[in-house]
C-alpha positions as CSV (number, residue, x, y, z in Angstrom):
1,X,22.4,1.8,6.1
2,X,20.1,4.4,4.1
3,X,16.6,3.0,3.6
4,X,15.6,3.2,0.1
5,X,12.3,4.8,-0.8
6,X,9.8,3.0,-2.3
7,X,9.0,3.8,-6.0
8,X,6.1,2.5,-8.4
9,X,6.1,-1.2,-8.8
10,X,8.2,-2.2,-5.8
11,X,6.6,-4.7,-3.6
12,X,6.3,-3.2,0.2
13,X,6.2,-4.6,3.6
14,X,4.5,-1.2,5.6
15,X,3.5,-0.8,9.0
16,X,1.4,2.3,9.7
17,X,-0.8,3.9,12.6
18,X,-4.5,4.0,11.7
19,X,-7.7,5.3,14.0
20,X,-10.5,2.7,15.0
21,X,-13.6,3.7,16.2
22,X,-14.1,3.5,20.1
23,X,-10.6,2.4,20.8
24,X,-8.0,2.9,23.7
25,X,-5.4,4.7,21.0
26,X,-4.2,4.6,17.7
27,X,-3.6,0.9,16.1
28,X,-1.1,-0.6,14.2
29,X,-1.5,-2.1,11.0
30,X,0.5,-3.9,8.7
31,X,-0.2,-3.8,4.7
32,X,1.8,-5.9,2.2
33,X,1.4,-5.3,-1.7
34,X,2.8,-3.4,-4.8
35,X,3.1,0.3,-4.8
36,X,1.2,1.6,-8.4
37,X,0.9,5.0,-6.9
38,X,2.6,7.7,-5.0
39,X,1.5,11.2,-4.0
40,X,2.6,14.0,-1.5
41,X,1.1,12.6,0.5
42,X,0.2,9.3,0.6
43,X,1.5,5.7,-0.8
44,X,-1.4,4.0,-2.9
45,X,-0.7,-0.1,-2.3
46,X,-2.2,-2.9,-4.2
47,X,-2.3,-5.8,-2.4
48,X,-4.7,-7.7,-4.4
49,X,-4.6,-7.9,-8.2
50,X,-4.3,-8.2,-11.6
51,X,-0.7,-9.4,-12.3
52,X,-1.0,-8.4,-15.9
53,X,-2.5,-4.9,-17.1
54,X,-4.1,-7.0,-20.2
55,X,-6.0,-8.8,-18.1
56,X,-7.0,-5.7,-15.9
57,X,-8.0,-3.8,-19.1
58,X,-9.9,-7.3,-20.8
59,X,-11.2,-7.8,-17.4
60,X,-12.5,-4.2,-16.2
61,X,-13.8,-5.6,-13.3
62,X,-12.5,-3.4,-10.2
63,X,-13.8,-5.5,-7.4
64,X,-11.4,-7.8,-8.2
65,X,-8.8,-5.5,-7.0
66,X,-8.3,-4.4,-3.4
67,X,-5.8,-1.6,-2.3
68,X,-5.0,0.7,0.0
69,X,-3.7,4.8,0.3
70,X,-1.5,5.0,3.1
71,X,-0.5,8.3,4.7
72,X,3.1,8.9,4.1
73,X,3.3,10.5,8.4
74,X,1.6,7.6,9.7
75,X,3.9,5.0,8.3
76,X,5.9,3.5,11.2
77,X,8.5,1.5,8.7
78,X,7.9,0.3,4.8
79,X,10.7,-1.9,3.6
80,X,11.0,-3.0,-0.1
81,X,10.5,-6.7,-0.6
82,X,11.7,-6.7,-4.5
């Protein structure tokens, strides 16, 4: 079966290798959340936010977003959810 690429405004299931400070080797991590962006080189995830862009707009509060950009060659697997 082909995976199928994630594309804006798919919700994702990713895990990815990341660096910590001071440890034994590379960690995994897991991020769950709804693709808004993609570049060559990285998949920028939202996994907390606005569900409408109204109230992101009326809002214009950015803390109350959090996301992530993941690097497209450390992703171990991404799966789309919906």
């Amino acid at each position: 079966m082909a995976v199928k690429a994630p594309k804006i405004g798919d919700i994702v299931y990713c895990t990815f290798l990341d660096h910590a400070e001071n440890a034994k080797d590379v960690l995994l991590f897991e991020v769950i959340g709804r693709v808004y962006k993609i570049t060559k080189r990285a998949y920028l995830v939202r996994c907390w936010g606005y569900v409408n862009d109204v109230d992101r707009a009326g809002d214009g509060n950015e803390d109350n977003e959090n996301s992530y950009a993941i690097v497209k060659k450390a992703i171990e697997s991404i799966k789309v959810l919906k």
